[in-house]
C-alpha positions in Angstrom: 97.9 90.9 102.5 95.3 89.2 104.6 91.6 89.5 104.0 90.9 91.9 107.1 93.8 94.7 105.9 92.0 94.5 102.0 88.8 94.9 104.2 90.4 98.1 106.2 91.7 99.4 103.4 88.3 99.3 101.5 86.5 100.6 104.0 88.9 103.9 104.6 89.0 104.7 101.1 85.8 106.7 101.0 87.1 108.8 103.8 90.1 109.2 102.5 88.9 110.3 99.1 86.7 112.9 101.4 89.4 114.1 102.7 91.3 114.6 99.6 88.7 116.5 98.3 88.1 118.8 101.4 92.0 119.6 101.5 91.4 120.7 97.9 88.8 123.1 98.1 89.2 123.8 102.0 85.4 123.6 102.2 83.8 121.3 100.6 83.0 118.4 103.1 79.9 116.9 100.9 82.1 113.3 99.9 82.8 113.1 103.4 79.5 113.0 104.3 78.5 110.7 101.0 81.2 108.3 102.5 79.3 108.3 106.0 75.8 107.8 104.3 78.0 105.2 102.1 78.4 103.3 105.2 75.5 103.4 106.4 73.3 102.2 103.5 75.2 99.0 102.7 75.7 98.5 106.6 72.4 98.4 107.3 71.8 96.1 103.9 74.7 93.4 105.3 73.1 93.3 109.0 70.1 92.8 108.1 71.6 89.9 105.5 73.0 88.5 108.8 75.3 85.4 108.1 74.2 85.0 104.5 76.6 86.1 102.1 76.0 86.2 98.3 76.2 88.0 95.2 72.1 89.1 95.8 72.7 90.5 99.1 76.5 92.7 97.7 74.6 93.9 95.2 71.8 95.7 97.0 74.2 96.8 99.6 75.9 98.5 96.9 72.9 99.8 95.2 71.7 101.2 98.6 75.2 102.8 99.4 75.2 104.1 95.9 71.6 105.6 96.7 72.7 107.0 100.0 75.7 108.5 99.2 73.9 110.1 96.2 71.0 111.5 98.0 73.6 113.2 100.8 75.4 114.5 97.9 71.7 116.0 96.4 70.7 117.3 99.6 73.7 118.7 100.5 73.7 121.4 97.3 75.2 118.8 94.4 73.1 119.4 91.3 75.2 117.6 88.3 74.0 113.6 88.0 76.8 112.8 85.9 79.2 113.9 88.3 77.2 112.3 91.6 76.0 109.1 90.7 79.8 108.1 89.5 81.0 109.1 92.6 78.3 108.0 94.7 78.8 104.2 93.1 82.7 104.6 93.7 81.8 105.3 97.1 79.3 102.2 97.4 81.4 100.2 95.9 84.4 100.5 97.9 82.0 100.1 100.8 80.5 97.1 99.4 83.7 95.6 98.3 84.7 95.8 102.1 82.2 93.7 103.9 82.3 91.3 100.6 86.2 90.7 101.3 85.3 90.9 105.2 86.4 87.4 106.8 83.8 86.2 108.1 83.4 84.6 112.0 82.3 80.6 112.3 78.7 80.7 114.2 
């Protein structure tokens, strides 16, 4: 598998866990909306990174995703931090892992 499928792959799994969960309960759409702040967080951290790519700049995007996705989660009704920071830093990390494995373009 090439770099840009892992990457894909990576960067649907927190949507797809979403979904999982919202086909389980029929309501519950709160990890669909971690997954969006998710991608947001460490999106924002890997712009403003630009070009530079290192284990310094992967590891605040994932500890900005993780934050993201757990403050959604918080505001959106979840009460139990040992359920929402693990799922928060699954989240983030799948996120993370994705623009880490990312090829990236020559300047």
């Amino acid at each position: 598998m090439n770099r840009t499928v892992i990457s894909g792959v990576l960067a649907a799994a927190p949507f797809a866990f979403g979904a999982m969960r919202y086909l389980q309960t029929g309501s519950d759409q709160r990890m669909l909306w971690m997954a969006l702040a998710a991608h947001i967080g460490a999106g924002v951290v890997m712009l403003a990174g630009g070009r530079r790519a290192g284990l310094v700049l992967a590891a605040l995007a994932l500890a900005v995703a993780t934050t993201f996705a757990a403050l959604v989660a918080y505001r959106l009704g979840a009460s139990a931090a040992l359920g929402v920071w693990p799922v928060a830093f699954v989240l983030g990390f799948c996120v993370t892992a994705s623009y880490a494995v990312r090829p990236r373009r020559a300047p």
